[in-house]
GULOVEX-765150 format. One record per residue: residue number from 1; x, y, z of N, C-alpha, C, O in turn; residue in one letter. Coordinates in steps of 0.2 Angstrom, whole numbers, plus 5000, padded with zeros to 4 digits. Layout:
! GULOVEX-765150
 resi   nx   ny   nz  cax  cay  caz   cx   cy   cz   ox   oy   oz resn
  NUM    X    Y    Z    X    Y    Z    X    Y    Z    X    Y    Z    A
...
! end
This chain:
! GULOVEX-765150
 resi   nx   ny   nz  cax  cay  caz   cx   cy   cz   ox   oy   oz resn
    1 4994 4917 5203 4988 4917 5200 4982 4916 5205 4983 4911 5208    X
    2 4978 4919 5206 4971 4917 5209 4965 4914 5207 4963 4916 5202    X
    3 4963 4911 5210 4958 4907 5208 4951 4910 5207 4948 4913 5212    X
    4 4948 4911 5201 4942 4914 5200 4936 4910 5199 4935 4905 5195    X
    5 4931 4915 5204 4925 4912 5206 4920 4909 5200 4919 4912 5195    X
    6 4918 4905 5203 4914 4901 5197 4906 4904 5199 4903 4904 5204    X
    7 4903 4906 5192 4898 4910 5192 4890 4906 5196 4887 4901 5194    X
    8 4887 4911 5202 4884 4908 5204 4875 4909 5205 4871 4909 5209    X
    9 4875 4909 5197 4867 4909 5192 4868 4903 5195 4873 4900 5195    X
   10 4860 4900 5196 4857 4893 5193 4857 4892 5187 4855 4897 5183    X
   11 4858 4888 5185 4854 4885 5179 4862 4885 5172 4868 4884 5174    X
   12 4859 4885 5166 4867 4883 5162 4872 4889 5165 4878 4886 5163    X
   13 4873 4894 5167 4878 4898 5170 4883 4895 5176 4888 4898 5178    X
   14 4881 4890 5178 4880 4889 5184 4887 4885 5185 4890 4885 5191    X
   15 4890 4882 5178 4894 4879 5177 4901 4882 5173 4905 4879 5170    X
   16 4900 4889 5174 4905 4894 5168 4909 4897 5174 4907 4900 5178    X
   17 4917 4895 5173 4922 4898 5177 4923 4906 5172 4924 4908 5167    X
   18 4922 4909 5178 4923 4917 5177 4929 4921 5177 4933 4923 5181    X
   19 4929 4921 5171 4936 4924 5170 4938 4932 5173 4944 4934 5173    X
   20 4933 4936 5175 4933 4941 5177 4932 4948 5173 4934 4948 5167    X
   21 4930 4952 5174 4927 4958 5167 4933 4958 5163 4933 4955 5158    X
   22 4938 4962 5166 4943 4962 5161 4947 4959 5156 4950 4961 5151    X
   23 4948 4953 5160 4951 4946 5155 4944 4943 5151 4945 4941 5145    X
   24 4940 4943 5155 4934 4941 5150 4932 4945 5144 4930 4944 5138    X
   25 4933 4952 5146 4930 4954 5137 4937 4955 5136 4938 4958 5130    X
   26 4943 4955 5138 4948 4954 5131 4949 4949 5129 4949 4948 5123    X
   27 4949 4945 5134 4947 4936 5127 4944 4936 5123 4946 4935 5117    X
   28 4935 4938 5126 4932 4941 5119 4932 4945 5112 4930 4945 5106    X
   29 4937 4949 5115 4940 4954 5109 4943 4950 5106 4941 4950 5101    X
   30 4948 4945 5107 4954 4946 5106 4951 4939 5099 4954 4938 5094    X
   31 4943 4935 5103 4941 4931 5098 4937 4932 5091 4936 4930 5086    X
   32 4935 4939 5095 4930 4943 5087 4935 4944 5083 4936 4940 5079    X
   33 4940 4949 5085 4945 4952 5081 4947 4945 5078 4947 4944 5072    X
   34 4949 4941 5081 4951 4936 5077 4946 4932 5072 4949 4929 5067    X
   35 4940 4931 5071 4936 4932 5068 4935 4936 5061 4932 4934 5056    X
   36 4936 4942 5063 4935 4947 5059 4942 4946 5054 4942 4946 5048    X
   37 4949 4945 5060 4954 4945 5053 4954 4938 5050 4959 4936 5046    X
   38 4950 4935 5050 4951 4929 5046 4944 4930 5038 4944 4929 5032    X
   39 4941 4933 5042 4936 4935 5036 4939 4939 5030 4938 4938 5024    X
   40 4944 4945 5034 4946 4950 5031 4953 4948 5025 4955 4951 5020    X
   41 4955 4942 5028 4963 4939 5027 4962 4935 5021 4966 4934 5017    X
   42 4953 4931 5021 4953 4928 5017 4948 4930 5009 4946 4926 5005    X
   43 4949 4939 5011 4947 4943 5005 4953 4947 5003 4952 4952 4999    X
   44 4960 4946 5006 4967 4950 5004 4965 4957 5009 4967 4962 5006    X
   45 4962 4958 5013 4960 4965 5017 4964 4963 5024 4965 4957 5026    X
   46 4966 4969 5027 4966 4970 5034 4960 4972 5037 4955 4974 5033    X
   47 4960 4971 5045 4954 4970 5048 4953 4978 5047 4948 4981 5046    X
   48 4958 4983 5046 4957 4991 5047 4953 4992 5039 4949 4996 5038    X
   49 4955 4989 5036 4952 4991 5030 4946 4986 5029 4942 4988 5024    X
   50 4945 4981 5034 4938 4978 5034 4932 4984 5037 4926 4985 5035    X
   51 4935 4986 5041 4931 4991 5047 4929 4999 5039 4924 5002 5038    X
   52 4935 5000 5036 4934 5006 5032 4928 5004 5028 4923 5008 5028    X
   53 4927 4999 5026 4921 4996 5022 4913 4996 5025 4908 4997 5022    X
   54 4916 4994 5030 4909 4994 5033 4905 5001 5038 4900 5001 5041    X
   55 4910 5006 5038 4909 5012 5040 4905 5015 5035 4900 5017 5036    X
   56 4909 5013 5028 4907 5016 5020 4900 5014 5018 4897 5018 5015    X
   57 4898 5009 5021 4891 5005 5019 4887 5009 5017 4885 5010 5012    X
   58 4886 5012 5024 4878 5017 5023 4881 5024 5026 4878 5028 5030    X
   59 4886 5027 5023 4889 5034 5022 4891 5037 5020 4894 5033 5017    X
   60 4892 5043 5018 4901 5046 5014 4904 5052 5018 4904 5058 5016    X
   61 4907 5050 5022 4908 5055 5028 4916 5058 5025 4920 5055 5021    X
   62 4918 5065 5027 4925 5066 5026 4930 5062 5028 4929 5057 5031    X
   63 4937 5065 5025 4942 5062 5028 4943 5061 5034 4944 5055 5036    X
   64 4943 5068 5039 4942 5069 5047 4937 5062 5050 4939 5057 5053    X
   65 4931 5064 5047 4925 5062 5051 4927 5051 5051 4925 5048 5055    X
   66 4929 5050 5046 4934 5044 5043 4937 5040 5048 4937 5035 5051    X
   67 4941 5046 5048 4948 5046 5055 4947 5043 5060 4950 5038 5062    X
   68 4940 5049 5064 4937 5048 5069 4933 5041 5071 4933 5038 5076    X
   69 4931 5040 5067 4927 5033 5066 4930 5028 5067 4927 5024 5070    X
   70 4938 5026 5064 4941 5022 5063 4946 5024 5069 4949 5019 5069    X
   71 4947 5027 5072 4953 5030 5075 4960 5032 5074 4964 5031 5079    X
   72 4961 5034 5068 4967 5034 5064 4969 5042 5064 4964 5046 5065    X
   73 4974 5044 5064 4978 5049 5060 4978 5052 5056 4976 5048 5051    X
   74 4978 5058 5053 4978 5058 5046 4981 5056 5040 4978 5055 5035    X
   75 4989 5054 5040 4993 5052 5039 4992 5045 5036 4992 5044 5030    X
   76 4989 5041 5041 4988 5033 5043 4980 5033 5037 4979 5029 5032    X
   77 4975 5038 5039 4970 5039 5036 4970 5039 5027 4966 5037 5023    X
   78 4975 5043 5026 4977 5046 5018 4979 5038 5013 4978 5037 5007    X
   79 4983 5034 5020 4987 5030 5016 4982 5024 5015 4982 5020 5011    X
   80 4977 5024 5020 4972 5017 5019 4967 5019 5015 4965 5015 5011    X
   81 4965 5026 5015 4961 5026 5006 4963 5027 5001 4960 5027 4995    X
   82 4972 5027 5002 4973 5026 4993 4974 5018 4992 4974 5015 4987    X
   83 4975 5016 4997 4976 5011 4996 4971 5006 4991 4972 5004 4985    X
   84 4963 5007 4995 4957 5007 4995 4955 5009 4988 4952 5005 4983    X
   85 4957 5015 4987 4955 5018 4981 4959 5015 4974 4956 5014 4969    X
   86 4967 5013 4976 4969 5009 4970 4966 5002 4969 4968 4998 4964    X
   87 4962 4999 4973 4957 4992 4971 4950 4991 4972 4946 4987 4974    X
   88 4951 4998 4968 4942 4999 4966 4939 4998 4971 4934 4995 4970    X
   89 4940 5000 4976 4934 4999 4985 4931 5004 4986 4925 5004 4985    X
   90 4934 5010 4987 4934 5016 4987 4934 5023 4985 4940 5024 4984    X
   91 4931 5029 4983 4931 5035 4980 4931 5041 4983 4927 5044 4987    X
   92 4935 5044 4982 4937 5054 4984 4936 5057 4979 4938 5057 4974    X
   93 4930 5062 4983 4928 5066 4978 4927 5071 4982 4924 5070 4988    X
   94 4929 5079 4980 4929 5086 4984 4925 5086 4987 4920 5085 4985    X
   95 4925 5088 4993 4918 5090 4998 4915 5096 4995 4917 5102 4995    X
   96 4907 5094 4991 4905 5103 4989 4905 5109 4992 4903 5114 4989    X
   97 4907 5109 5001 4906 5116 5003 4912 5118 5004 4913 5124 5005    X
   98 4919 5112 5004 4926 5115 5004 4930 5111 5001 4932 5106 5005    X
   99 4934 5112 4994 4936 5111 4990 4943 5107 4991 4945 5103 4987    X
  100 4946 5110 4997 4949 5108 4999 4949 5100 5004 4953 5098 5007    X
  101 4944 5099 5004 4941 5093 5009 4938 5088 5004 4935 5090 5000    X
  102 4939 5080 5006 4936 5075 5003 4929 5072 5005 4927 5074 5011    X
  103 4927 5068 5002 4921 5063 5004 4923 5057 5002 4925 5056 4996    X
  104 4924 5052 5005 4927 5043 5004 4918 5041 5002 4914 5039 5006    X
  105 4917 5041 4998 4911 5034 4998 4914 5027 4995 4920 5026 4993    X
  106 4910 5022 4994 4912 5016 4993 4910 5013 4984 4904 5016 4982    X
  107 4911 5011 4980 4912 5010 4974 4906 5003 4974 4903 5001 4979    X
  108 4905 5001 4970 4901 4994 4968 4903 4989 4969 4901 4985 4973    X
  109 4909 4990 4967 4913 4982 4971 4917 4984 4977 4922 4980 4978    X
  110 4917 4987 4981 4918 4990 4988 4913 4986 4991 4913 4983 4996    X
  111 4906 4988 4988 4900 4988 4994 4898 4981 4991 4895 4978 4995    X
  112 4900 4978 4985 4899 4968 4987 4904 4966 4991 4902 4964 4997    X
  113 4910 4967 4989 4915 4965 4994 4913 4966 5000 4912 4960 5003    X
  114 4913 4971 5004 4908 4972 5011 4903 4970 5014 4902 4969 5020    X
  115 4898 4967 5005 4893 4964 5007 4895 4957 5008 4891 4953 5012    X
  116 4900 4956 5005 4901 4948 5006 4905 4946 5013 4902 4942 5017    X
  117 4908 4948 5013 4913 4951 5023 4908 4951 5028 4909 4948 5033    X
  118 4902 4955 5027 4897 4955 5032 4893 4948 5035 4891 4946 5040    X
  119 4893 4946 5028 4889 4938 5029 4893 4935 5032 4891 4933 5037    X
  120 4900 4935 5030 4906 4929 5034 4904 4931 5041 4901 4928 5045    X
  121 4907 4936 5040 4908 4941 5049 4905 4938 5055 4907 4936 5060    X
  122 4897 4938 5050 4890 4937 5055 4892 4930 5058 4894 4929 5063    X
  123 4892 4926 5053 4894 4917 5054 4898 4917 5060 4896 4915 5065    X
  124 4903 4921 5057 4910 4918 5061 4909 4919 5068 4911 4915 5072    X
  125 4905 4926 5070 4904 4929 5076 4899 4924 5081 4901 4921 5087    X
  126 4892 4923 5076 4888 4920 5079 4890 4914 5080 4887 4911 5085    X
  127 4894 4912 5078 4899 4903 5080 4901 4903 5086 4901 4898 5090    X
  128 4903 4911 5085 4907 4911 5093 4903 4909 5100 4906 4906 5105    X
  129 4899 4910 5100 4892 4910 5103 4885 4907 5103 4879 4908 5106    X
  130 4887 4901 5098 4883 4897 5096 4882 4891 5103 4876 4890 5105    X
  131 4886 4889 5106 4885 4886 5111 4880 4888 5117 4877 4883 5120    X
  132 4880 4893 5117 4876 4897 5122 4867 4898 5121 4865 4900 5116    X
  133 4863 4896 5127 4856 4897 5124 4854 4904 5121 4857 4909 5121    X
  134 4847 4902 5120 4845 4910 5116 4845 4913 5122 4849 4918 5121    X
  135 4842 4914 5128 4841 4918 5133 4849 4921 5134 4851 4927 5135    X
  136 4854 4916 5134 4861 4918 5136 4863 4923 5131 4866 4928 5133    X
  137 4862 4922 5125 4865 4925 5117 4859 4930 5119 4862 4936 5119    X
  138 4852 4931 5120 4851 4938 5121 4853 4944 5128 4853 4950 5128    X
  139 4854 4940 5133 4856 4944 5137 4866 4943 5136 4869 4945 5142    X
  140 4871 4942 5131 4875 4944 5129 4874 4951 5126 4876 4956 5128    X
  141 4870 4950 5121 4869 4956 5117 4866 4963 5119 4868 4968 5116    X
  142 4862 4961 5123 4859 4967 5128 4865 4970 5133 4864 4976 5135    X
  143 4871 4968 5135 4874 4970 5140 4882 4973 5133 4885 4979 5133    X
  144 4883 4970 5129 4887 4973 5124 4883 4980 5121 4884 4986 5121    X
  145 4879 4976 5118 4873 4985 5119 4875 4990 5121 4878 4994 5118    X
  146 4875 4990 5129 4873 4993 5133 4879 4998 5135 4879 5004 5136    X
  147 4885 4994 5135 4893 4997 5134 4893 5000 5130 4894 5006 5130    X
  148 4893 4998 5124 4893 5002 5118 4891 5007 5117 4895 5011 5114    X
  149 4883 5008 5120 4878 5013 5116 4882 5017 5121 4883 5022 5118    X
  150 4884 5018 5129 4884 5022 5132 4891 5025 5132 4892 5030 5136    X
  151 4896 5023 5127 4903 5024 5124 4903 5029 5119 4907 5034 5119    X
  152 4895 5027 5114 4896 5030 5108 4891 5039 5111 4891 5044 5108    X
  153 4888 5038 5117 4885 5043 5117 4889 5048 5122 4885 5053 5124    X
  154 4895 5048 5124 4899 5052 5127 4903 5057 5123 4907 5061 5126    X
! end
């Protein structure tokens, strides 16, 4: 094991052993995700069926386009919207320009349930990082931004 350097900002940074990029944002994954499934665990949901919910929010994209979002299979795809759909979360209904193709949108009590996950989620997430000053919690967020945006735009 090697000793990793301890970050050297002045000021509250000043005192944070650096865990290094990649163990640092997997830790962090590994504490949202866990966040996320506690939220999802404590509405009888999986975090993938957390995520279908909240994709559905503000969309109604095809089964494909679903997939893509979520990174599933079709297979894997088919079986998490009947799932969905047997507990009133979810709806399929034909695509109008190909009969053979669906649209998932989200039902009334799909999009409370969602709505209510979202509220936990925020909490939980923001907890995670509640320690941290505002300047630090905005330039966390600027720098997650930043990966993201240039992920989603590839």
């Amino acid at each position: 094991m090697q000793n990793k350097p301890v970050a050297e900002t002045p000021g509250a940074d000043g005192d944070i052993e650096d865990l290094g990029l990649v163990d640092g944002l997997v830790q962090l994954s590994f504490l949202v995700q866990g966040a996320l499934g506690k939220v999802a665990a404590d509405h009888g949901l999986s975090v993938i069926q957390l995520r279908l919910l909240g994709v559905l929010r503000d969309r109604t994209p095809g089964m494909q386009e679903l997939a893509h979002h979520l990174g599933l299979d079709k297979s894997s795809m088919t079986g998490l919207v009947d799932r969905a759909e047997r507990r009133d979360l979810v709806r399929r209904t034909p695509a109008p320009h190909d009969r053979r193709s669906f649209l998932v949108s989200i039902t009334p009590q799909g999009q409370q349930l969602a709505q209510q996950c979202a509220v936990l989620a925020d909490r939980q997430i923001r907890d995670l990082a509640a320690h941290l000053t505002d300047a630090q919690r905005a330039r966390l967020s600027l720098l997650a931004s930043a990966v993201v945006n240039h992920h989603t735009e590839i």
